[in-house]
ZADO-1210 file (C-alpha; in nm, 4 decimals, padded with zeros to 6 digits):
<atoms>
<atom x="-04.1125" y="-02.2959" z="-01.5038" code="UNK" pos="1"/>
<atom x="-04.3041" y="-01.9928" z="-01.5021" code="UNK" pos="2"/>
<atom x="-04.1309" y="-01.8595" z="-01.1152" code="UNK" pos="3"/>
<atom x="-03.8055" y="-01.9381" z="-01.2965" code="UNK" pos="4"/>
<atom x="-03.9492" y="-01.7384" z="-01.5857" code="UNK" pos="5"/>
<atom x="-04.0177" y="-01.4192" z="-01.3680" code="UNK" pos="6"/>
<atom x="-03.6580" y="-01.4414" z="-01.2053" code="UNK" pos="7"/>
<atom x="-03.4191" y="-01.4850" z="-01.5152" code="UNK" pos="8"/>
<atom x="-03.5975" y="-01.2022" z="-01.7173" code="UNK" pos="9"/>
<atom x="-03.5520" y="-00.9303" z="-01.5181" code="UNK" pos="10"/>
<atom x="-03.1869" y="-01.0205" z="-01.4346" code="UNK" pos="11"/>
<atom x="-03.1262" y="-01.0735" z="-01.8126" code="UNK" pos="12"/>
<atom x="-03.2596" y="-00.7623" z="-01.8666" code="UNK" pos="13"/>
<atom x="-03.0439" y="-00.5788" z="-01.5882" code="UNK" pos="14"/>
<atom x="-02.7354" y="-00.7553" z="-01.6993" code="UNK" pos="15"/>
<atom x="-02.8205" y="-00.6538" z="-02.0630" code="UNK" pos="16"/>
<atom x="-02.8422" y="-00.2913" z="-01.9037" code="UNK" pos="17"/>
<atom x="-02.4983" y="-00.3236" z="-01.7397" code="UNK" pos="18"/>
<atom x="-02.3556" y="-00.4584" z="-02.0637" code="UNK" pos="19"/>
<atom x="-02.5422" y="-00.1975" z="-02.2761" code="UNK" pos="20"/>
<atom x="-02.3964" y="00.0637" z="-02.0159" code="UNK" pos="21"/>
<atom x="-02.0330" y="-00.0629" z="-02.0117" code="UNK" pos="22"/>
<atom x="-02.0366" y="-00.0373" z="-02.3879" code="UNK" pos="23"/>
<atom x="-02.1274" y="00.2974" z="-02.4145" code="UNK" pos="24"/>
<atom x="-01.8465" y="00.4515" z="-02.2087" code="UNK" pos="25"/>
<atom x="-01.6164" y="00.2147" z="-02.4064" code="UNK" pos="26"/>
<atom x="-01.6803" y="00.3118" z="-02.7148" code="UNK" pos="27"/>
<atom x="-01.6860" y="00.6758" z="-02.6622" code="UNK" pos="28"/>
<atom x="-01.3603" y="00.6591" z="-02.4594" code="UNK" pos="29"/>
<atom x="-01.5354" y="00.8191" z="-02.1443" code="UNK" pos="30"/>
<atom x="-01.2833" y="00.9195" z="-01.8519" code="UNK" pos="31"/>
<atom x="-01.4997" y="00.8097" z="-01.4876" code="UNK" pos="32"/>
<atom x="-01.4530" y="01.1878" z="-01.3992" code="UNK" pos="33"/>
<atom x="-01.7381" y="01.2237" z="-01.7148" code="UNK" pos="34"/>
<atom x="-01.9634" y="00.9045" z="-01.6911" code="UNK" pos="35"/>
<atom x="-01.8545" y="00.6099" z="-01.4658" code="UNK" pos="36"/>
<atom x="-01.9349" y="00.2535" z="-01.6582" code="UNK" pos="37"/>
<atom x="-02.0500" y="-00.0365" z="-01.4176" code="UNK" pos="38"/>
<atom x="-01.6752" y="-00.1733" z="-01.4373" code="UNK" pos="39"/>
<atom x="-01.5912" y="00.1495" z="-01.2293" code="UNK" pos="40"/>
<atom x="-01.8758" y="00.0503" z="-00.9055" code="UNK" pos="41"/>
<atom x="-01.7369" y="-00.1875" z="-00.7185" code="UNK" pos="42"/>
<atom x="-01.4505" y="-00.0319" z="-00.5817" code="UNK" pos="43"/>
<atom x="-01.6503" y="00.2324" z="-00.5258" code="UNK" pos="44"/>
<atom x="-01.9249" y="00.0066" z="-00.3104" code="UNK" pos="45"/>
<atom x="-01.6409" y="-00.1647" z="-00.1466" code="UNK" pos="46"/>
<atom x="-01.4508" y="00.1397" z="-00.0657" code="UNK" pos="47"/>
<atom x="-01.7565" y="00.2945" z="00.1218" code="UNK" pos="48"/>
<atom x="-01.9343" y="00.0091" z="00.2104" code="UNK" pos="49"/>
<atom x="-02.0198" y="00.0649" z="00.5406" code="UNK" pos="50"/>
<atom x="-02.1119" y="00.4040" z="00.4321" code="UNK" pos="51"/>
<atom x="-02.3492" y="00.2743" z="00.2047" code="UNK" pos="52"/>
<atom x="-02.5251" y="00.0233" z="00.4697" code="UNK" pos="53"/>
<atom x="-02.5820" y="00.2939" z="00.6830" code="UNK" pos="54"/>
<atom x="-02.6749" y="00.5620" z="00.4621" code="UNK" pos="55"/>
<atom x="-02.8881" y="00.3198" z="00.2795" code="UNK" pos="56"/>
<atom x="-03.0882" y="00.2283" z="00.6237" code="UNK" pos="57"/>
<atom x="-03.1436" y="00.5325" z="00.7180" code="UNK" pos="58"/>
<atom x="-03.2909" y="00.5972" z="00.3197" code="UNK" pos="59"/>
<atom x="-03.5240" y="00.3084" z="00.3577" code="UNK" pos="60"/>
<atom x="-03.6743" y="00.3553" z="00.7122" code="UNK" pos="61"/>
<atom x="-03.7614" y="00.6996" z="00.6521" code="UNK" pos="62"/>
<atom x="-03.8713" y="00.6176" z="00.2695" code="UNK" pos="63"/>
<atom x="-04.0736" y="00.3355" z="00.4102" code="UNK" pos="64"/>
<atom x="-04.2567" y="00.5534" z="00.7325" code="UNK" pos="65"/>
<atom x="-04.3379" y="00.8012" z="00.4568" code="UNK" pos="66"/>
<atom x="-04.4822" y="00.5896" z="00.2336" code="UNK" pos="67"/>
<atom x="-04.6684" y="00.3833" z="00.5379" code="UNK" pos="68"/>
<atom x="-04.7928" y="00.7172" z="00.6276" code="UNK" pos="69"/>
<atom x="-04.8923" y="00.7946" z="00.2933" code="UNK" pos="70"/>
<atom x="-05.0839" y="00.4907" z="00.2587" code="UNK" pos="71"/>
<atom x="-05.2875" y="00.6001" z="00.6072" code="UNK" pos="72"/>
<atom x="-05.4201" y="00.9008" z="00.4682" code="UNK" pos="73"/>
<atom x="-05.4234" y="00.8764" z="00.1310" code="UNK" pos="74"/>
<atom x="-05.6631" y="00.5894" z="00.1725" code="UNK" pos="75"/>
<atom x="-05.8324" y="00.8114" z="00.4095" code="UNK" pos="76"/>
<atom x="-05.8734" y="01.0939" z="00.1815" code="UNK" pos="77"/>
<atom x="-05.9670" y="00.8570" z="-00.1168" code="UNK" pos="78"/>
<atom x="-06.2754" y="00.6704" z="00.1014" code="UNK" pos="79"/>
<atom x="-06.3769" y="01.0478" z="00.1953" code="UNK" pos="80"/>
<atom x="-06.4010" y="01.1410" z="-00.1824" code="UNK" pos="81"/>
<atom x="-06.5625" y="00.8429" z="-00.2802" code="UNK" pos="82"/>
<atom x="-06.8218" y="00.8174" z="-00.0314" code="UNK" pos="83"/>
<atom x="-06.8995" y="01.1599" z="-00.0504" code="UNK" pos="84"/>
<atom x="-06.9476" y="01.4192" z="-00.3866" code="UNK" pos="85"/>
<atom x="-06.9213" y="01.7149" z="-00.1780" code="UNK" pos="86"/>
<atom x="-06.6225" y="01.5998" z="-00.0152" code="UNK" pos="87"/>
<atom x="-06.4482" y="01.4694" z="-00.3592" code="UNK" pos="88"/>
<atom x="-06.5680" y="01.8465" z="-00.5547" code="UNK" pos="89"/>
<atom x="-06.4196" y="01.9793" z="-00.2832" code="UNK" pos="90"/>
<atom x="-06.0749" y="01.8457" z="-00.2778" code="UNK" pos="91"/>
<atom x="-06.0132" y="01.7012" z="-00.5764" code="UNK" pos="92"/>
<atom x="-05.8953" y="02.0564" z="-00.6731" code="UNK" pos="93"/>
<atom x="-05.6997" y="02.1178" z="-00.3721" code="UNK" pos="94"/>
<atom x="-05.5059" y="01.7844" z="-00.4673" code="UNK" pos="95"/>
<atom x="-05.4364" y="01.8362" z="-00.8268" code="UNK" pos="96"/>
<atom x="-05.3333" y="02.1974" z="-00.7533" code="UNK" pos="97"/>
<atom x="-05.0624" y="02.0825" z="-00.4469" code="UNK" pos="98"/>
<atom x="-04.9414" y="01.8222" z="-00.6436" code="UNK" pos="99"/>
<atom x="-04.9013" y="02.0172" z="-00.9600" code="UNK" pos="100"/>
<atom x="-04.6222" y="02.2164" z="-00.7736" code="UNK" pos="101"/>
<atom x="-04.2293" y="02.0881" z="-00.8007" code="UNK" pos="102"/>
<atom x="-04.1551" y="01.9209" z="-00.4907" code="UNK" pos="103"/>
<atom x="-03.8452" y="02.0702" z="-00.4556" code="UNK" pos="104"/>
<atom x="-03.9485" y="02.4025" z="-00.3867" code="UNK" pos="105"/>
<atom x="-04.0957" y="02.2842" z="-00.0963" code="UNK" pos="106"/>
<atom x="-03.7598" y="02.1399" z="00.0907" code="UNK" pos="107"/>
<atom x="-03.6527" y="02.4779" z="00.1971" code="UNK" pos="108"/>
<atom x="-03.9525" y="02.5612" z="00.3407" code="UNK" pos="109"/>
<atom x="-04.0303" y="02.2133" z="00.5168" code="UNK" pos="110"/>
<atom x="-03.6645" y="02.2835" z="00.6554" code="UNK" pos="111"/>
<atom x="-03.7099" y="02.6525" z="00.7670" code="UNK" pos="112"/>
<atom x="-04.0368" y="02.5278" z="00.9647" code="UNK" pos="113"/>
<atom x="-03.8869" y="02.2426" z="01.1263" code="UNK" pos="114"/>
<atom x="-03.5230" y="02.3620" z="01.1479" code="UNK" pos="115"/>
<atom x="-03.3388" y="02.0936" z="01.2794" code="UNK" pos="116"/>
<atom x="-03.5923" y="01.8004" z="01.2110" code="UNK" pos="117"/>
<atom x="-03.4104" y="01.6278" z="00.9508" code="UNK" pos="118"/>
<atom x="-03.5748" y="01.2683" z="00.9987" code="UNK" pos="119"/>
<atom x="-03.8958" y="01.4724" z="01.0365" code="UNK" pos="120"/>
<atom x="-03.8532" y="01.6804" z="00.7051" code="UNK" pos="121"/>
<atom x="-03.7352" y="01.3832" z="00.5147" code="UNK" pos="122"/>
<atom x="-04.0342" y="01.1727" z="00.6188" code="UNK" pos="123"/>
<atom x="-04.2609" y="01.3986" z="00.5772" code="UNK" pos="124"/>
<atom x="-04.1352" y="01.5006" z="00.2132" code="UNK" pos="125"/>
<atom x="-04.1760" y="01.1142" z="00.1676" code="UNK" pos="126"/>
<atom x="-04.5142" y="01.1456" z="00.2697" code="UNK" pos="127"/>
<atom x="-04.6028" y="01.4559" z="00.0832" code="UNK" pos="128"/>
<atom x="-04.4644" y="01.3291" z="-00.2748" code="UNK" pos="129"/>
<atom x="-04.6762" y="00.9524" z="-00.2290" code="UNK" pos="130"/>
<atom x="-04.9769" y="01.0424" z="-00.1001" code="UNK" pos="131"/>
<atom x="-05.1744" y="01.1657" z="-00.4047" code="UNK" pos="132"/>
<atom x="-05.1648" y="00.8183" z="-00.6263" code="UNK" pos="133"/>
<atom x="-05.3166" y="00.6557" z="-00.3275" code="UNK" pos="134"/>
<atom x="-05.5946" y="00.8615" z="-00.2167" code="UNK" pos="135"/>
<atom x="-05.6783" y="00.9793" z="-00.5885" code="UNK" pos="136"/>
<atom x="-05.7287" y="00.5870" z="-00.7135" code="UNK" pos="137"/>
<atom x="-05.8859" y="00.4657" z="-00.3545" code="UNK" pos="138"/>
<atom x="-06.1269" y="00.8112" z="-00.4683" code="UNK" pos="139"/>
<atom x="-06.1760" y="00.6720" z="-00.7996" code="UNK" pos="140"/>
<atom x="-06.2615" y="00.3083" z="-00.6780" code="UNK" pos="141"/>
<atom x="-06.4883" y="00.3648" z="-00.4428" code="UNK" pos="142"/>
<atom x="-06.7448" y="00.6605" z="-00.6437" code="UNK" pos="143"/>
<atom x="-06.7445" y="00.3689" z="-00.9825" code="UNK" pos="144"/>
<atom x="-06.8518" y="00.1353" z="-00.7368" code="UNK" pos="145"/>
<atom x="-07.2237" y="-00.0229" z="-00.8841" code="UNK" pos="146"/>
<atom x="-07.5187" y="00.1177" z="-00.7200" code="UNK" pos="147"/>
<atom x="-07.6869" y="-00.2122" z="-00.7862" code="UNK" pos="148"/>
<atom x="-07.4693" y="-00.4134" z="-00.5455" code="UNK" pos="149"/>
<atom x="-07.5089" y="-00.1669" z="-00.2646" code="UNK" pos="150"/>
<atom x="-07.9113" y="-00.1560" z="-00.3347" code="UNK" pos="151"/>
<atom x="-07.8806" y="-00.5322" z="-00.2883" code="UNK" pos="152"/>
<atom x="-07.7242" y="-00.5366" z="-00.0485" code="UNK" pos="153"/>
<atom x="-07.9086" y="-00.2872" z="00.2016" code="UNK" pos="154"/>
<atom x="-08.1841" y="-00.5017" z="00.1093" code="UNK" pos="155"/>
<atom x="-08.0637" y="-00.7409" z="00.2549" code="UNK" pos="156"/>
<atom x="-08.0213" y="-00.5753" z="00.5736" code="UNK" pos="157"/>
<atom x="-07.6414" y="-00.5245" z="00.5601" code="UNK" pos="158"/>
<atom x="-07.4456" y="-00.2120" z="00.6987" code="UNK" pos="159"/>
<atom x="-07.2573" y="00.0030" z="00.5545" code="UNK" pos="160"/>
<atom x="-06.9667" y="-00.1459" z="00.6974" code="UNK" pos="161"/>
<atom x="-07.0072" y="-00.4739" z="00.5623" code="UNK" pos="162"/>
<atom x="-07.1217" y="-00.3266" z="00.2060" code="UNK" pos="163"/>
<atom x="-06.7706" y="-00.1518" z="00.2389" code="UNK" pos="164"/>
<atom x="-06.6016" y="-00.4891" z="00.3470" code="UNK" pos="165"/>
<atom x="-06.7673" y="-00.7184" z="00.1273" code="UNK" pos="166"/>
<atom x="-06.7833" y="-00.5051" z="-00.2220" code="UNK" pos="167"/>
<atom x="-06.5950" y="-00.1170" z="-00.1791" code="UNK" pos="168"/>
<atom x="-06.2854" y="-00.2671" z="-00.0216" code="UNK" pos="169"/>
<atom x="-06.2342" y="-00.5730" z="-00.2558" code="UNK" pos="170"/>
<atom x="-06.3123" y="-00.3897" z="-00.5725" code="UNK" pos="171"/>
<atom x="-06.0728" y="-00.0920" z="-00.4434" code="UNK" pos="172"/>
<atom x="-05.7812" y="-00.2946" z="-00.3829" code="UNK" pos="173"/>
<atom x="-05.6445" y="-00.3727" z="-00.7587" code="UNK" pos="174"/>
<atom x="-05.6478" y="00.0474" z="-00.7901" code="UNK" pos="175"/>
<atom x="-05.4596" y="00.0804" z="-00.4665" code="UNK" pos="176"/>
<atom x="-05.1734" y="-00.1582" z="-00.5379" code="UNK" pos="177"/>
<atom x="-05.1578" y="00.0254" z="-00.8757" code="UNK" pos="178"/>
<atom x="-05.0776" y="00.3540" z="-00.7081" code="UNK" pos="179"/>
<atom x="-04.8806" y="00.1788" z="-00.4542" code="UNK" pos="180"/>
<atom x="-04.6737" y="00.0567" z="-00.7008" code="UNK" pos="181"/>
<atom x="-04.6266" y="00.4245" z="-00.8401" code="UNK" pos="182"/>
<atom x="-04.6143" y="00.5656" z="-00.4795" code="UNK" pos="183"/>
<atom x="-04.2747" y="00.3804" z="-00.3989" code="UNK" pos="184"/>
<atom x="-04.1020" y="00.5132" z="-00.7030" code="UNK" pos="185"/>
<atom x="-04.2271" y="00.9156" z="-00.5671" code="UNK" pos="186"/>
<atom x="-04.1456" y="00.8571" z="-00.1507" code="UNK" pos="187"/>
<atom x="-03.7498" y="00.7445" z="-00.2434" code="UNK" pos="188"/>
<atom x="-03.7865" y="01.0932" z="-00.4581" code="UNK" pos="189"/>
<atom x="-03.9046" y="01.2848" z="-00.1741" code="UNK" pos="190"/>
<atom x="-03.6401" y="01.1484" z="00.0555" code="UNK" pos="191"/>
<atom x="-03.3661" y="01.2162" z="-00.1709" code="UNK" pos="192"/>
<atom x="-03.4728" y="01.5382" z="-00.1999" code="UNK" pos="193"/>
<atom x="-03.4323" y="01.6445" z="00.1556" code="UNK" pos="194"/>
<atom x="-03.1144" y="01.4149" z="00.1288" code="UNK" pos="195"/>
<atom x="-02.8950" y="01.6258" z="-00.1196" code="UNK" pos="196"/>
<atom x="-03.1110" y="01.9324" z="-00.0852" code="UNK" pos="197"/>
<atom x="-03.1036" y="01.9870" z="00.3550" code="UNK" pos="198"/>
<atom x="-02.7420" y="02.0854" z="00.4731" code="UNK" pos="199"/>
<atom x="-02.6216" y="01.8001" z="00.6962" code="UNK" pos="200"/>
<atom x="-02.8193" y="01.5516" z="00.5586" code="UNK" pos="201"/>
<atom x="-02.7785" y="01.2173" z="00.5680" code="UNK" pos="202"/>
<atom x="-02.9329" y="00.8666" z="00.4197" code="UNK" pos="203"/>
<atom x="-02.7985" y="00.7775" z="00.0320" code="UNK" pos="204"/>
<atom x="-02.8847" y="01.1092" z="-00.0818" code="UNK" pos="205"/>
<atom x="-02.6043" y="01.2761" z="00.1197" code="UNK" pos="206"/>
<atom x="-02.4019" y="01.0118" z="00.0148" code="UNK" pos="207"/>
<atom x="-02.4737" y="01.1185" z="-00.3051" code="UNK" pos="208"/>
<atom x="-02.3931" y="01.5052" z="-00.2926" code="UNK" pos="209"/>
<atom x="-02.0797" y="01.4178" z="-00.0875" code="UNK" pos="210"/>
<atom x="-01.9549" y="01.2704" z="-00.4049" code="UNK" pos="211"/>
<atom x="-02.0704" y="01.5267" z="-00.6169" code="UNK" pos="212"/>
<atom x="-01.8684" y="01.7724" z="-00.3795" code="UNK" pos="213"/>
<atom x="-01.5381" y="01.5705" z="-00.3534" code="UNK" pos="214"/>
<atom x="-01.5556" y="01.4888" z="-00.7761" code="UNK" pos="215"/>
<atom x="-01.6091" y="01.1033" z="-00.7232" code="UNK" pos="216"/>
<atom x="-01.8238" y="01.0373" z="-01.0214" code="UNK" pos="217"/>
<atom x="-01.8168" y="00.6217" z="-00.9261" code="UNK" pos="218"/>
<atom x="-01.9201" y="00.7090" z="-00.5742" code="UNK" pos="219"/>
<atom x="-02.1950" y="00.9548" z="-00.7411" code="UNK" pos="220"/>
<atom x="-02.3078" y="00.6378" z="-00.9719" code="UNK" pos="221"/>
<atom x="-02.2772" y="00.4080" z="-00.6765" code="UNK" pos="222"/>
<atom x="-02.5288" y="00.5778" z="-00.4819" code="UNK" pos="223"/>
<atom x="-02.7823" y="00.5973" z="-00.8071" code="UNK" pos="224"/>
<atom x="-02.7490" y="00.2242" z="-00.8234" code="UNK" pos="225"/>
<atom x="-02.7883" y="00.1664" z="-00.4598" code="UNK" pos="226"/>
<atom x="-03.0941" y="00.3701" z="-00.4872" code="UNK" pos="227"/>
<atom x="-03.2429" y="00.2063" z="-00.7736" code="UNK" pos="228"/>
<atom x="-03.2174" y="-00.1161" z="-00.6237" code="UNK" pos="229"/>
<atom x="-03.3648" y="-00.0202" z="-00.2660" code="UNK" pos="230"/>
<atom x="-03.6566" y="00.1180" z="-00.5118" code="UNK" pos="231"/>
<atom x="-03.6558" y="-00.2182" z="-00.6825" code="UNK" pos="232"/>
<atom x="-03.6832" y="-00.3994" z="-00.3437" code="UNK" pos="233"/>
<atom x="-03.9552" y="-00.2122" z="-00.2302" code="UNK" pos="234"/>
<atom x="-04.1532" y="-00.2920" z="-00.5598" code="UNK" pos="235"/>
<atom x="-04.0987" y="-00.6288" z="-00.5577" code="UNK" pos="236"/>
<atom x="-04.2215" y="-00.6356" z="-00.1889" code="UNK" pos="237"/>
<atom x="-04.5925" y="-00.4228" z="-00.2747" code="UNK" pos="238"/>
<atom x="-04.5361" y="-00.7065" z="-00.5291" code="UNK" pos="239"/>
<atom x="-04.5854" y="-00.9774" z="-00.2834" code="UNK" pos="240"/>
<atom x="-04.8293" y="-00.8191" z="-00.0529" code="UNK" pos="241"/>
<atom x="-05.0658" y="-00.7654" z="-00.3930" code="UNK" pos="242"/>
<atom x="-05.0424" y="-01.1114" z="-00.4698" code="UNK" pos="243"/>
<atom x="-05.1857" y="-01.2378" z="-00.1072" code="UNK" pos="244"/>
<atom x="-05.4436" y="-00.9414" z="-00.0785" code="UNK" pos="245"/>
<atom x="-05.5205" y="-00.9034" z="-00.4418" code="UNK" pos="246"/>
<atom x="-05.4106" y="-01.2024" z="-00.6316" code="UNK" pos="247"/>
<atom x="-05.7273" y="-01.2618" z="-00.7663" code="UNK" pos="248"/>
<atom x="-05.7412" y="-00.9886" z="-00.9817" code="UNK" pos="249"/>
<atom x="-05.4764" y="-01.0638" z="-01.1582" code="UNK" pos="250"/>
<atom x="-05.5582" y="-01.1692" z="-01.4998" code="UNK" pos="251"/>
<atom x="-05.3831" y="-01.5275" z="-01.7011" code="UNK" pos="252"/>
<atom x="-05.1921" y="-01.4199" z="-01.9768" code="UNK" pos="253"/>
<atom x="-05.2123" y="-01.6095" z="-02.2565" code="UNK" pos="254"/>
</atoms>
């Protein structure tokens, strides 16, 4: 009852989206060349639909290195700032200030550098855009940890390896899949970016601007669709991997 539960909602809540969507554009009389209504998509998807499976691959393996990446070293950064103050008063700054700036001043520069690179630049903008979640809440985890259980624990002989295995890492991992959560939402914005931005691009977000360029508002809404539900795959899959690594954190509802 309650797995059927967690299916029908969110597809009642899509449809009533679709429904909500359609409606709008009807009532205001809407021509597709000003806002496309979800009647107006699948010719669109079926038209270019071997446009859209390979665009969309080549959106989701470089949205999906970028974020892998990001998960690397953000969790490396984070265990470095919560194991050590130094290290955390040191780049805790440095963080907050890169991330503070728009993302998408940094495409033309990322694609002067590498000229050429396009898988490169897209990845890496990927990377660049998810990291911070991760290594700020693996940060935050790790320096709230109890002194009492590590005192304990060293008393007991253990290393600091197994205090990190048997109480950092465990208490860590509800933050992580938090930020992971957040982190797939930013990497599909970071590929996009390079996407529509780069000249030549390709994946959904070229897709996308090719559209734009040629006037096809369904195409335009097509690809915006496509992208959501890539972004809604990838969700539901940190989704899964948090229930087997972290599925006892999770709390009954009531």
């Amino acid at each position: 009852m309650e797995t059927a539960q967690k299916i029908a909602v969110p597809l009642i809540a899509v449809l009533l989206f679709l429904l909500a969507w359609e409606a709008l554009v009807w009532v205001n009389d809407w021509p597709n060349y000003k806002m496309a209504s979800p009647s107006d998509l699948p010719p669109a998807f079926w038209k270019f639909r071997w446009l859209f499976l390979e665009m969309g691959w080549q959106t989701l393996w470089r949205t999906v290195l970028g974020l892998g990446l990001a998960v690397v070293f953000g969790t490396l950064i984070g265990m470095l700032m919560g194991f050590s103050r130094i290290a955390r008063d040191g780049l805790y700054p440095l963080l907050v200030g890169f991330n503070a700036i728009p993302k998408a001043t940094l495409v033309p520069v990322i694609s002067l550098i590498f000229i050429g690179q396009h898988d490169f630049n897209t990845v890496l903008m990927a990377f660049l855009i998810s990291f911070f979640p991760i290594a700020v809440s693996v940060g935050i985890g790790l320096s709230t940890l109890e002194p009492e259980y590590r005192d304990i624990l060293r008393s007991l002989g253990a290393s600091r390896l197994t205090i990190f295995r048997k109480i950092a890492l465990p208490k860590t991992l509800p933050e992580f899949f938090g930020a992971l959560k957040v982190s797939v939402t930013l990497a599909f914005i970071g590929t996009n970016l390079v996407e529509i931005v780069a000249p030549h691009g390709r994946g959904l977000g070229a897709l996308f601007k090719s559209g734009e360029t040629n006037g096809d508002y369904p195409l335009m809404f097509a690809v915006l669709i496509a992208l959501a539900a890539l972004g809604i795959l990838l969700y539901y899959a940190v989704l899964v991997l948090e229930r087997i690594f972290a599925g006892w954190a999770e709390r009954p509802q009531s």
